[in-house]
C-alpha positions in Angstrom: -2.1 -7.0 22.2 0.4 -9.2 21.1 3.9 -7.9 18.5 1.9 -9.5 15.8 -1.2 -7.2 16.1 0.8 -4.3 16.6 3.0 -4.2 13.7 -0.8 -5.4 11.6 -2.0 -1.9 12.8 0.9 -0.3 11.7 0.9 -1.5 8.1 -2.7 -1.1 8.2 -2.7 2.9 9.3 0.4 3.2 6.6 -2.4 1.1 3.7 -4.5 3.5 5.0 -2.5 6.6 4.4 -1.6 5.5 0.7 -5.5 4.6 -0.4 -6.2 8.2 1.1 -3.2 9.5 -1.2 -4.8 7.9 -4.2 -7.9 9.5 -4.0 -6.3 12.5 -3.8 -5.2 11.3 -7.1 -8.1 10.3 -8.6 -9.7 13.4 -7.3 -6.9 15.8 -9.1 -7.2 13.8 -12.4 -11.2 14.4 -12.8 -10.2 18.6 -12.8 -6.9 17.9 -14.7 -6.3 18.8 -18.8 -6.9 15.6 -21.1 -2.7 15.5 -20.7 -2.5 15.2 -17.3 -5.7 12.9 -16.5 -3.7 10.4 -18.9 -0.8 10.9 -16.8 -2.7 11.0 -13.4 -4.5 7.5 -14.5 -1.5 6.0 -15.5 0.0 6.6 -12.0 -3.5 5.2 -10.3 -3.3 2.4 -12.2 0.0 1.7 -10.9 -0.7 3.2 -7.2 -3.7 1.1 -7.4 -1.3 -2.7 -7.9 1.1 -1.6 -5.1 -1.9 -1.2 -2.7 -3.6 -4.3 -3.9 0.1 -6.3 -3.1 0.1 -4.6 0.4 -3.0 -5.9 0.9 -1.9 -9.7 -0.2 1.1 -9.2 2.1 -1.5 -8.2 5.2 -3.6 -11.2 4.4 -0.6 -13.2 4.3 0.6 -12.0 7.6 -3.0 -12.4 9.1 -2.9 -16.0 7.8 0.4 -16.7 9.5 0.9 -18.0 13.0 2.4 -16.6 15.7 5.3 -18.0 15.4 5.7 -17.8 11.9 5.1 -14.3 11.4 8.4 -12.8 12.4 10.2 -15.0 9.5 7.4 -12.6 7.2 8.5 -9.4 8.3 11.5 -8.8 5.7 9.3 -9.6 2.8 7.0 -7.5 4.6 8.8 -4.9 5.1 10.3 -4.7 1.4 7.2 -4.8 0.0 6.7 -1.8 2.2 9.7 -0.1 0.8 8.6 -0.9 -2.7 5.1 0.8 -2.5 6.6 3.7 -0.2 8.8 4.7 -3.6 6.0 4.5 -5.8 3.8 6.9 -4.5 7.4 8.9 -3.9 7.6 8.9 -7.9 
């Protein structure tokens, strides 16, 4: 398996990881008070964009060639950074 796979796994598991995160979400807003399921939404609704990006970035990444890949990484990896402090917040 080659560097490029590899580190498309690992973004993939950590995509994975957030979406399961969100649900959690979701799930808590249904039970929450009319307060906090406006709250809960607003933050899905953003939760929801920062996945969608990640998701661009992957396809992106998928897209590129071998070679080209490693000049992706820091955009990759800020993106990263980016959706790793919004579900922080």
């Amino acid at each position: 398996m080659s560097d490029k796979e590899l580190y498309q796994q690992k973004k993939q598991a950590q995509l994975d990881e957030w979406q399961a995160k969100l649900d959690e979400k979701k799930a808590q807003a249904s039970g929450a008070s009319a307060d906090a399921q406006l709250k809960l939404k607003e933050q899905v609704k953003v939760l929801e964009g920062k996945i969608e990006e990640g998701k661009a970035k992957l396809a992106e990444l998928s897209d590129a060639g071998d070679d080209a890949w490693e000049s992706m990484k820091d955009g990759i990896e800020s993106a990263w950074e980016t959706i790793k402090s919004a579900f922080k917040g």
